[in-house]
Structures are given as C-alpha cells and as structure tokens.
N, C-alpha and C positions, 0 to 999 in steps of 0.2 A: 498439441492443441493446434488445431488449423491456424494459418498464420493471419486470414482477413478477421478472424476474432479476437487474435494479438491487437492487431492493429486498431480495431475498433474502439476498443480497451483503452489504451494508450492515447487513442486520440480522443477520447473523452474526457481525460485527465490533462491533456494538453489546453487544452480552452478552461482550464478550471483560471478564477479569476487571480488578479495578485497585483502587492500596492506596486506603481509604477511600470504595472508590465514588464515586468523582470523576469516572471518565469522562473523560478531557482529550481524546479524540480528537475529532477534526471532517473533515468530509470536504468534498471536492470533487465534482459528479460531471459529467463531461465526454467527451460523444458527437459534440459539434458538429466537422466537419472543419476549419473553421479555425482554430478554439481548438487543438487537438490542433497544426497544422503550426506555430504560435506555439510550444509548449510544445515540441513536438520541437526545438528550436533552442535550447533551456536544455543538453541532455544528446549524451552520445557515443553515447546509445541511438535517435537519433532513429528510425529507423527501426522499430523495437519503437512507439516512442509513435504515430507517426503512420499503422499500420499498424491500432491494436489500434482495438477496437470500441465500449470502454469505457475511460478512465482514471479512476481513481481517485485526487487527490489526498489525503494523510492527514496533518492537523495535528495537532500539540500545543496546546493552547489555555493559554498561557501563564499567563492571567488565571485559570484551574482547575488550574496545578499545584500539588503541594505538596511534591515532590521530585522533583529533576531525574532518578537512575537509576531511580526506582521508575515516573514518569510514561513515561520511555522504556521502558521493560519492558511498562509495559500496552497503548503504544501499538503494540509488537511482538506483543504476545497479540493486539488487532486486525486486525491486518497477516496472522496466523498462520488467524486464522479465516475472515476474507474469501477467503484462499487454497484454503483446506481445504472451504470452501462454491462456490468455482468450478470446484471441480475435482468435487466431487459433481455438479455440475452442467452437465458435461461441458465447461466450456471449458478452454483455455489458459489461463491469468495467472502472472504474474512481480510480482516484487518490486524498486522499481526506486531502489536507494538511492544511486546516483552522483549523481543530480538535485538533490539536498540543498544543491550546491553553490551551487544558483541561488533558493536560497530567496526571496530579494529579486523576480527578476524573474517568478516564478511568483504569489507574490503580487499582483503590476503586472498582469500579466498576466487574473487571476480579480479585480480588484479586492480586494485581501481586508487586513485591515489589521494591523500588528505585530504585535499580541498572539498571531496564530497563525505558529507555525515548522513548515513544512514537514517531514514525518520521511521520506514513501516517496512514489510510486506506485505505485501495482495498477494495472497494463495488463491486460486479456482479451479474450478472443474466441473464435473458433472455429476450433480448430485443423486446417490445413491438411493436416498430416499426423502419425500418431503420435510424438508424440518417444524420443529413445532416453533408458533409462533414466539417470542419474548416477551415478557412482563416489562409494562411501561409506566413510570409512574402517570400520575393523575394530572393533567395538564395544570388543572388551581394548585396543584403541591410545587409546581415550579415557577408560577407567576411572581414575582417579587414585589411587583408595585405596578398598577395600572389604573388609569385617571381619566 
C-alpha cells in the first residue's frame, strides 16, 4: 500500500481525542506477506488479515494509561477515525476485534513488549467490489429517554 496513504491513516487516528491528552494508542503497521499469514493464524478472520493490503495493529500503551474505560474509549475514537479516513480514501477496512484474544502471540509475533495490549486491527485495501450496505436498527429503538 502506498506509504502517504499509511500515513494519512495513522494520522487520522493520531488526532483522535483522549482524557488528559495522553494518547495511549500505538500502532503497528504491517504490509509484509509473511508477517500478515503469521498473524492470520491468531484469528477466525484469517482470511480478511491475509487478504488485506495493510494491517493495522492498535495498542494501549499500558505505561500511558490513566484509566482503563476512558483509555479504551479513546482508543475507539482512533480506531473510529482511521476508518472514517479509509473510507475517504476510497478503500475497504474493518475493525477486527476477535484478534484481541491472541494478544500475547501478536505481541511474539511483532516483537513488541507487555506494556502494550492489543485493542483491534484495521485491515484495508482496495475493495474488490461495492459492499452492500448494513442494517441499522431504527434510530426511536435506541433513544433511551429524551425530554
């Protein structure tokens, strides 16, 4: 994948917000095909990982959080924006949170050391063909109370 479309990516997710401007996310970034068939072998998605063009690993940096639902939250705002900038940018990407399971061997795998926990991968590329839209529920089915 061209490397100013990495970059674009990434810095999308880099502005994403977070309590105290901490920042805790840290990325991977992994185009190499053998790295990717290793990694395919953590998840039930393999085929999605060792298809895409780009992975995206995305950490918490353990050693930069300062609360565990607020850190997860921003590293979702990340996750939100890298998506929202792939998709400007005409490719495919997913968000690939079943992998989580394998935090340990992802780590092993990119050398990378405990203080970062795996939260997603962003898989992209260029999409094959249009996808079909998604069913959403009904906006009054998720209003809770409003006055």
């Amino acid at each position: 994948m061209e490397e100013e479309i990495v970059e674009k990516i990434l810095e999308a997710g880099r502005w994403a917000p977070s309590g105290m401007n901490n920042q805790p996310w840290r990325f991977a970034v992994v185009t190499d095909t053998k790295t990717k068939e290793e990694i395919a072998k953590l998840t039930i998605y393999s085929r999605i990982v060792s298809s895409a063009r780009l992975l995206i690993p995305v950490f918490l940096d353990k050693e930069e959080s300062y609360h565990e639902i607020k850190d997860a939250q921003a590293v979702g705002a990340c996750l939100q924006n890298m998506l929202l900038e792939a998709h400007s940018l005409g490719l495919g990407a997913v968000w690939l949170g079943e992998i989580i399971k394998s935090d340990e061997g992802m780590r092993k795998i990119l050398g990378l050391g405990r203080e970062l926990e795996l939260m997603a991968v962003l898989a992209a590329g260029y999409p094959a063909e249009k996808p079909v839209d998604g069913k959403r529920k009904e906006l009054n089915d998720l209003i809770v109370y409003r006055k």
